[in-house]
N, C-alpha and C positions, 0 to 999 in steps of 0.2 A: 504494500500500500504506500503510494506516497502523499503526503502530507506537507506541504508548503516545500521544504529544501529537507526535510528527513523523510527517509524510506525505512520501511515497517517489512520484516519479512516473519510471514507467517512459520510456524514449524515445520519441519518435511518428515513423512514417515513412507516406510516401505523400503523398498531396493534404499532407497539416499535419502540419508535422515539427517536433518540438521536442528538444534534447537533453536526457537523463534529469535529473531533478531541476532544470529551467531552468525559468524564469519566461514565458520569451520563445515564444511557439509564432507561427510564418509558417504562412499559408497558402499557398500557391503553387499549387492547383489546386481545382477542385470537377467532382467528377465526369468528371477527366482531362484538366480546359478549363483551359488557364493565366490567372491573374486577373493585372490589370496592377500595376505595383507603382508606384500613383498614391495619393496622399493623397484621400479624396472632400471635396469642400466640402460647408458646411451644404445640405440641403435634396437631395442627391446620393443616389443607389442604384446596387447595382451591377448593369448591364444588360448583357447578352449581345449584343458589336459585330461578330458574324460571326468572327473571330477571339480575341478572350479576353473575361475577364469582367472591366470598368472604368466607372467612377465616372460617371454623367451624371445629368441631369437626370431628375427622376422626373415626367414629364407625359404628355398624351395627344394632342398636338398633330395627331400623324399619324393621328388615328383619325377615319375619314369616318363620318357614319351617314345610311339613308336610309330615307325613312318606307317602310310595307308600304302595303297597299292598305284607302283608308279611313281611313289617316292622313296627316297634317301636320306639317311640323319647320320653326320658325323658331328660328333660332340651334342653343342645346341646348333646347328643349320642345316636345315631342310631343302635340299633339294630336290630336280625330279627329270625323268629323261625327257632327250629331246621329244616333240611331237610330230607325228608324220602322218600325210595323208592331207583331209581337208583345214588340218590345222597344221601349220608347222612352227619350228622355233624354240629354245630354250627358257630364254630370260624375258623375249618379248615375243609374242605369239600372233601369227597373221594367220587371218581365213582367207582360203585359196576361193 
């Protein structure tokens, strides 16, 4: 609520609870999931460990990928064979 040049903040309950007119608001849950009450380091997100939501590393290590059919994957870059017939071309592709 504001009120001339002071503002009034109601108390917050649930997931983020703060007492009325307090500075300080905790989250303690998102969406009912308890978050862990870990500081994250730089470069840190918070990711969902089967149990609550805490602080890890933001990468993609565990993600496999594999080519479809007519393509090739060395390391991360995909490519794919030349095209013949009514299409041709590798990298830029013309219709005959």
């Amino acid at each position: 609520t504001l009120s001339g040049t002071s503002f009034q903040r109601a108390a917050l309950t649930g997931d983020v609870t703060a007492a009325a007119n307090n500075n300080i608001t905790t989250v303690a849950r998102i969406q009912g999931r308890n978050v862990a009450n870990t500081a994250p380091a730089s470069g840190q997100v918070l990711k969902w460990n089967g149990t609550a939501w805490a602080p890890a590393a933001d990468d993609n290590t565990n993600t496999t990928y594999t080519a479809g059919t007519g393509l090739s994957l060395s390391g991360t870059t995909f490519s794919h064979a030349a095209h013949t017939g009514d299409v041709t071309g590798t990298t830029s592709l013309t219709i005959a």
